[in-house]
N, C-alpha and C positions, 0 to 999 in steps of 0.2 A: 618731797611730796608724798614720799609712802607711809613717811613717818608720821606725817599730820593725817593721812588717811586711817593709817591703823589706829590713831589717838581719839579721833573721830566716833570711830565704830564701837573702841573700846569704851566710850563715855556711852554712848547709847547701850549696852550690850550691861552695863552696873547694874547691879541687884536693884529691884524699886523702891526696897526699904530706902535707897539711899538718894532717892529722887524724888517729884516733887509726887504728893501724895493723888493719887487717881481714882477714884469709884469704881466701879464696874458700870455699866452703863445698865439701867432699867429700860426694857423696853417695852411698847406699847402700839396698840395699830397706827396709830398718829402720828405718836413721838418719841422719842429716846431723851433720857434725861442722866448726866453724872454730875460729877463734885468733882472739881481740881482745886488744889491747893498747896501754893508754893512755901515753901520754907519760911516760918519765923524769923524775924527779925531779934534784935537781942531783944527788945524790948515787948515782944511776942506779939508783935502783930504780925499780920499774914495776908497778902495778894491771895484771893482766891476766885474762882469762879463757877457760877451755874450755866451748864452747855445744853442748850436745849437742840436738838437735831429732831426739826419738824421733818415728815414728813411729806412726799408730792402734795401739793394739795389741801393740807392741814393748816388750819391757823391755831394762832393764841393768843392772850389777851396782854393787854397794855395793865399797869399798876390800877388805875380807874379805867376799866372797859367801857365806860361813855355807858351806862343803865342796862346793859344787857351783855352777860358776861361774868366769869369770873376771876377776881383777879388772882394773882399769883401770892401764894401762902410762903412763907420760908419762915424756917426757924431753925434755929442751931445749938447744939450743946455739946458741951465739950471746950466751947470757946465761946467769943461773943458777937454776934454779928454788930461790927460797927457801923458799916456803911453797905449801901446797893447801888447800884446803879442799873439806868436802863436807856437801852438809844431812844432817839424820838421816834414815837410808833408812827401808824398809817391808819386811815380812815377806812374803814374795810365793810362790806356788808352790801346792802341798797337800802335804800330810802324808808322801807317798809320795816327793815331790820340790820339798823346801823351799829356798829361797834368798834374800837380803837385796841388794835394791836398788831400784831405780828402773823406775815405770811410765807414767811422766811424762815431757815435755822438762825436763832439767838442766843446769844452769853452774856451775859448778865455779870458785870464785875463787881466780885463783893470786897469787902477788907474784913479781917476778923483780929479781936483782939483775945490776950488771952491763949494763944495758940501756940505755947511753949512744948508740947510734947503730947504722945496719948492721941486716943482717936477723937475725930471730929467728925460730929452728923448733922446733915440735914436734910429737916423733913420737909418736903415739899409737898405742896399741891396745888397743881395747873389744872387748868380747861383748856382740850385741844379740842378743834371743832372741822369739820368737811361740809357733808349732808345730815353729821349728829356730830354731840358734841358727847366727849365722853371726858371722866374725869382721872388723872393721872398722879396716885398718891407712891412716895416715895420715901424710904430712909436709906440715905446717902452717905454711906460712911468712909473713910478716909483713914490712914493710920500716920498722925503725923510726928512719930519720935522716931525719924529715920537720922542719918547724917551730916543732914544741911544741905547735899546737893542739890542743883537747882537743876530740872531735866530742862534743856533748852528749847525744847519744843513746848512743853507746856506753857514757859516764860513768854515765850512769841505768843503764844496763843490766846495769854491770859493779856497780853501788852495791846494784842490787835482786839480785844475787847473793849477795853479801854479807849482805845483812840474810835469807836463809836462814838463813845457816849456824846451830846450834846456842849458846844460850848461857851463859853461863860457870856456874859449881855458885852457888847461895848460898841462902839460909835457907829449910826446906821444901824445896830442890828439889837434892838434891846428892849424891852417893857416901857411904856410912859402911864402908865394907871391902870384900875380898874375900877369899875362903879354900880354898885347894886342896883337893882331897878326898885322901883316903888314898893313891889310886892317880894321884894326878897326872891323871887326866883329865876333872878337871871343876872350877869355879869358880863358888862359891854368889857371889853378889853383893847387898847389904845398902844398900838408900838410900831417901833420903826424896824423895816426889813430894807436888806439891800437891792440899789435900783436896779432896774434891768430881771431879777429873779422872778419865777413863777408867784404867784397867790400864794400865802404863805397858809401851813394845816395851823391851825391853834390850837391848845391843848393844855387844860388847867386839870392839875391834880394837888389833893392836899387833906389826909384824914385830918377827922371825921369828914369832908366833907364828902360827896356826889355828884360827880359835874356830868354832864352829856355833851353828844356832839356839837362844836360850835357851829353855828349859822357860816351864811356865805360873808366873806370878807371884803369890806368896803372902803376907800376911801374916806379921810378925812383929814384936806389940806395936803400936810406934809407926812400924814402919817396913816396906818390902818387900823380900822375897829371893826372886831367880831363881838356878836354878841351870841354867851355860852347859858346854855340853861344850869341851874343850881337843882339836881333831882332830890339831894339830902344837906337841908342847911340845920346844922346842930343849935340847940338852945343858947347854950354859952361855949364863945369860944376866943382863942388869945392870936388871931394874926401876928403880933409883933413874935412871940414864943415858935408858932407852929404857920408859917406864911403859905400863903397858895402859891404854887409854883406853875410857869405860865412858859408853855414847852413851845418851841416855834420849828418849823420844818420851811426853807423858804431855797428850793430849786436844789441844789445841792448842799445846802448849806442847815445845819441844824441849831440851835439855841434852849439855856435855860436857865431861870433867873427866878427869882423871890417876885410877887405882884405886890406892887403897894394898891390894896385895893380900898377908896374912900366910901 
């Protein structure tokens, strides 16, 4: 037992070159923001994450903050940002001045490719908001040509990011359409949530476009339809290339799937 205690200690106690790569944290009256990022793979992708530590009280926005709000910037060099993810936000605000995101501390799990050695940054910039909203700009740097190890606490931490995120559509719990209205500004949305759960939040995002907060949700038969305002619908645009994605929140349960919208 003392011998796996001392081995323990001594993995935590390694130089940080040789673990996973960590920012220093920026901090702000709102919020605190770093970079973690776990060791390359051979083929130099890399597990990484943005750790957003809101403050009492502060909020932050969702990817489309429902028309009021703004969203979250990132970009990275040094490597490539392949992929983001984001849990399913909250409807946040009142009636007068509604907006979709975060009133919590949140991680954001990214994957980056490209991330073979040499430092990796990114720049971010949030809106964290109370009684103001102030803006939170960042360069997040990283050194990641350490020795592979993997610090296990970050691993956990970037793992329990992940297991947020939203999960994939399937039986009872999945998209059945979407469909414009007359005037192009608005999009009823038709899916099935599981029985017994609360009202489910709805939540479409997808550049170029601008969606707001969806209306109350209603029965229809077997299934629910909200209908979500369109605040910016682009001239030309390729749904099958770039699809609306249609975020569902339904009692403990979260969802996120491509919309087939007709």
């Amino acid at each position: 037992m003392k011998r796996l205690q001392t081995a323990a200690i001594a993995l935590l106690l390694l130089p940080s070159a040789a673990m996973a790569a960590t920012s220093p944290w920026v901090e702000t009256p709102g919020g605190d923001v770093r970079l973690v990022v776990l060791p390359a793979d051979a083929g130099g992708a890399a597990r990484a994450m943005l750790d957003i530590r809101l403050h009492d009280g502060w909020k932050t926005y969702w990817r489309d903050p429902g028309g009021s709000g703004i969203p979250p910037s990132i970009t990275v060099s040094g490597a490539r940002l392949t992929a983001i993810g984001f849990p399913a936000p909250h409807r946040l605000g009142d009636d007068a001045n509604h907006y979709i995101g975060y009133d919590a501390p949140v991680r954001l799990p990214m994957t980056l490719g490209g991330a073979a050695g040499g430092p990796v940054t990114a720049t971010v910039f949030l809106g964290v908001c109370k009684d103001i909203c102030i803006p939170v700009q960042a360069d997040l740097t990283v050194e990641t040509g350490g020795e592979g190890f993997t610090n296990p606490l970050e691993e956990t931490a970037i793992s329990a990011a992940e297991a947020t995120l939203p999960g994939a559509a399937g039986d009872g719990f999945r998209p059945l359409d979407g469909r414009w209205s007359a005037d192009g500004k608005t999009i009823s949305v038709r899916f099935e949530a599981p029985a017994g759960a609360a009202p489910a939040d709805v939540f479409l995002s997808g550049a170029p476009f601008e969606f707001g907060a969806a209306g109350p949700v209603r029965r229809d038969g077997d299934a629910f339809v909200a209908d979500v305002p369109v605040l910016h619908r682009p001239k030309a645009f390729d749904l099958e290339k770039n699809p609306i994605l249609l975020t569902l929140r339904a009692g403990e349960k979260t969802m996120e799937a491509p919309l087939k919208v007709e």
